[in-house]
PyMOL Python script that loads the backbone (N, CA, C, O; Angstrom):
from pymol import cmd

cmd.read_pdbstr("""\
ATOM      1  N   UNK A   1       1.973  20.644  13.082  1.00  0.00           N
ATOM      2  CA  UNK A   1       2.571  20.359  11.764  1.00  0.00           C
ATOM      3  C   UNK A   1       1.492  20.409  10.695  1.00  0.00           C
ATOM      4  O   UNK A   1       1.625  21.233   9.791  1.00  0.00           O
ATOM      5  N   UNK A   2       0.508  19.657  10.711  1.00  0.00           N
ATOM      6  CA  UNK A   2      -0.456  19.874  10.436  1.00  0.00           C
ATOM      7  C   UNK A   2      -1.445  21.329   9.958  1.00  0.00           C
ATOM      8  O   UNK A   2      -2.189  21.484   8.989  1.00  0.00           O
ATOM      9  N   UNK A   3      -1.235  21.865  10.608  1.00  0.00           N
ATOM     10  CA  UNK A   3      -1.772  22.904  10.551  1.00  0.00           C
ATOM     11  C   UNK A   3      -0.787  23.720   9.495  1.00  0.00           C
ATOM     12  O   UNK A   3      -1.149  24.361   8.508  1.00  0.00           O
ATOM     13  N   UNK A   4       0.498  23.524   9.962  1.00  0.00           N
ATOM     14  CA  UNK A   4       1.385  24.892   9.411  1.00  0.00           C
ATOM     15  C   UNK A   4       1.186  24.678   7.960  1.00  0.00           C
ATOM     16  O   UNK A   4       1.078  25.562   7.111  1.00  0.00           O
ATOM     17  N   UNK A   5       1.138  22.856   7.700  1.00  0.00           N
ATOM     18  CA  UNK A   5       0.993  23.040   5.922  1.00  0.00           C
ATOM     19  C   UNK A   5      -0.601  23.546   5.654  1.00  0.00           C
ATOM     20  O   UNK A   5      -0.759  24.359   4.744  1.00  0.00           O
ATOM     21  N   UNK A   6      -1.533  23.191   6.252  1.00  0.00           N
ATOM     22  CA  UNK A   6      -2.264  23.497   5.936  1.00  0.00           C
ATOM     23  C   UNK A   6      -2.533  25.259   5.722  1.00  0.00           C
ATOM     24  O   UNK A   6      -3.419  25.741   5.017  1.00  0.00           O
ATOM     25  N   UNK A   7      -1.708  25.888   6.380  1.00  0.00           N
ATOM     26  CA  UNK A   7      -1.978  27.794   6.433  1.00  0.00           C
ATOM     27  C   UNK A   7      -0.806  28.277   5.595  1.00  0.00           C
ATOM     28  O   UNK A   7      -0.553  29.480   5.660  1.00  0.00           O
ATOM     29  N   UNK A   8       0.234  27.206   4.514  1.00  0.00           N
ATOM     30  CA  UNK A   8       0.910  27.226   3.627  1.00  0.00           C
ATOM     31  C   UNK A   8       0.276  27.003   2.350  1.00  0.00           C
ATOM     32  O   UNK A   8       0.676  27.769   1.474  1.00  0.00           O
ATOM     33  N   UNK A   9      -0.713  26.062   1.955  1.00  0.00           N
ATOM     34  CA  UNK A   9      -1.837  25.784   1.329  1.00  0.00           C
ATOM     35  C   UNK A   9      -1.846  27.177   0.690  1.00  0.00           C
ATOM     36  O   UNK A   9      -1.117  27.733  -0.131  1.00  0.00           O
ATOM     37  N   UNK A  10      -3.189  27.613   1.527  1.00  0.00           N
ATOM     38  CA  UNK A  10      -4.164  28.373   2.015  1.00  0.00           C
ATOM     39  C   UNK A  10      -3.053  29.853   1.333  1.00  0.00           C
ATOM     40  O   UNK A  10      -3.464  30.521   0.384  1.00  0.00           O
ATOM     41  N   UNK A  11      -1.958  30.089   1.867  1.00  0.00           N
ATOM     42  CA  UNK A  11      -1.262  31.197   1.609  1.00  0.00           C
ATOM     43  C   UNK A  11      -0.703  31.208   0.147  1.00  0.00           C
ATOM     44  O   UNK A  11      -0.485  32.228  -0.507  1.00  0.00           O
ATOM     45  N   UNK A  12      -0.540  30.147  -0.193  1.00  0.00           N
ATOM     46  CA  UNK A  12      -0.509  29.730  -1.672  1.00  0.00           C
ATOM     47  C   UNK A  12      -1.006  30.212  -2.579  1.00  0.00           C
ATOM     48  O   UNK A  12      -0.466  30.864  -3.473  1.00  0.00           O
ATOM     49  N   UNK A  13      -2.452  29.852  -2.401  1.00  0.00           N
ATOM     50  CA  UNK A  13      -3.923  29.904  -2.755  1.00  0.00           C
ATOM     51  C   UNK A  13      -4.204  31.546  -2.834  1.00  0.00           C
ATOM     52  O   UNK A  13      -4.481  32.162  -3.862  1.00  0.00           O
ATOM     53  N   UNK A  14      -4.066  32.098  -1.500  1.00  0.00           N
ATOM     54  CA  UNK A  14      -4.359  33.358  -2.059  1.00  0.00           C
ATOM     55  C   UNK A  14      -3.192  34.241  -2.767  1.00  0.00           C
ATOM     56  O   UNK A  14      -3.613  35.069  -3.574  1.00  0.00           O
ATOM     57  N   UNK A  15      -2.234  34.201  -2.639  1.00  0.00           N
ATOM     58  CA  UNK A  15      -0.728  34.683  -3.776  1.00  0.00           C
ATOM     59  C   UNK A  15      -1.522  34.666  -5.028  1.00  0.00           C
ATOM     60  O   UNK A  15      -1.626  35.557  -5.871  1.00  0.00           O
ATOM     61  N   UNK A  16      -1.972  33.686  -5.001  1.00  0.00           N
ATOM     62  CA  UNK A  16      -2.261  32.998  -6.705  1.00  0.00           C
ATOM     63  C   UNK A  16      -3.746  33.903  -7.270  1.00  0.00           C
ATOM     64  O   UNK A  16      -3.985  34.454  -8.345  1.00  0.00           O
ATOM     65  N   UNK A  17      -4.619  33.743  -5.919  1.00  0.00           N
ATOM     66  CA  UNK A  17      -5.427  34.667  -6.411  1.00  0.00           C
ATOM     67  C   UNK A  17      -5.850  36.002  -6.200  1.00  0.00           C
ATOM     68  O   UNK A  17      -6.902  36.630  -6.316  1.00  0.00           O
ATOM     69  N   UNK A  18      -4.138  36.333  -5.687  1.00  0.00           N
ATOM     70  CA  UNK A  18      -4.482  37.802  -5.819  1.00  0.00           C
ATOM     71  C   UNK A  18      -3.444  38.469  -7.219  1.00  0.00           C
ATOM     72  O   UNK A  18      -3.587  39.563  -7.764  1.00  0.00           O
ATOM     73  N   UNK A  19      -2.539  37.530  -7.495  1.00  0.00           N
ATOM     74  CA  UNK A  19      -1.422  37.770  -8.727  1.00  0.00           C
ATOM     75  C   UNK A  19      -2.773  37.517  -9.707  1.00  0.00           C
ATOM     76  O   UNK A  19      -2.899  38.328 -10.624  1.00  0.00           O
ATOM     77  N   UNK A  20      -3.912  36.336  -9.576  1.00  0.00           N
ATOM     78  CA  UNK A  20      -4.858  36.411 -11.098  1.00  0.00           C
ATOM     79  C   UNK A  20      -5.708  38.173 -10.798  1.00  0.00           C
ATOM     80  O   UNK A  20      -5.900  38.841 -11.815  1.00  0.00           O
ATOM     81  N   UNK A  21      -5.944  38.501 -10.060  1.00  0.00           N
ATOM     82  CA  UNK A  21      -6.653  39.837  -9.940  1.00  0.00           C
ATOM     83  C   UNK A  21      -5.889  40.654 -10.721  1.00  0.00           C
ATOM     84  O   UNK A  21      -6.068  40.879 -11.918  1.00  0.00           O
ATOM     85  N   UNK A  22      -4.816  41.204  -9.839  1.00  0.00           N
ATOM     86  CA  UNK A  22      -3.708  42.268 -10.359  1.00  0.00           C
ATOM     87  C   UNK A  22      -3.538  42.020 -11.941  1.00  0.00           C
ATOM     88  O   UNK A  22      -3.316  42.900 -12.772  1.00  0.00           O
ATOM     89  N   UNK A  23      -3.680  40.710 -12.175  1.00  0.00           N
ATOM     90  CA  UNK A  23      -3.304  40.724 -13.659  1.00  0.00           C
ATOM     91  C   UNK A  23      -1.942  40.380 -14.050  1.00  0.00           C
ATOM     92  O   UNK A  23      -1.597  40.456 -15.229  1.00  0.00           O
ATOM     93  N   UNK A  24      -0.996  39.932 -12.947  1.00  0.00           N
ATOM     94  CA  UNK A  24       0.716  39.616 -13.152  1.00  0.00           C
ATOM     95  C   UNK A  24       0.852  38.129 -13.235  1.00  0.00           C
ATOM     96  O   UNK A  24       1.963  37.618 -13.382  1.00  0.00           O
TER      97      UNK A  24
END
""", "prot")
cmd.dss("prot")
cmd.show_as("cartoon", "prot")
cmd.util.cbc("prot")
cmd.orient("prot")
């Protein structure tokens, strides 16, 4: 359980910093 939020986090995290790259 633990884990899964934690690699939900994490998947978050990079969405976010790949939408600030792209520029959207």
């Amino acid at each position: 359980y633990i884990f899964l939020q934690f690699s939900k986090k994490l998947y978050s995290i990079y969405l976010f910093y790949n939408g600030g790259n792209a520029g959207i």
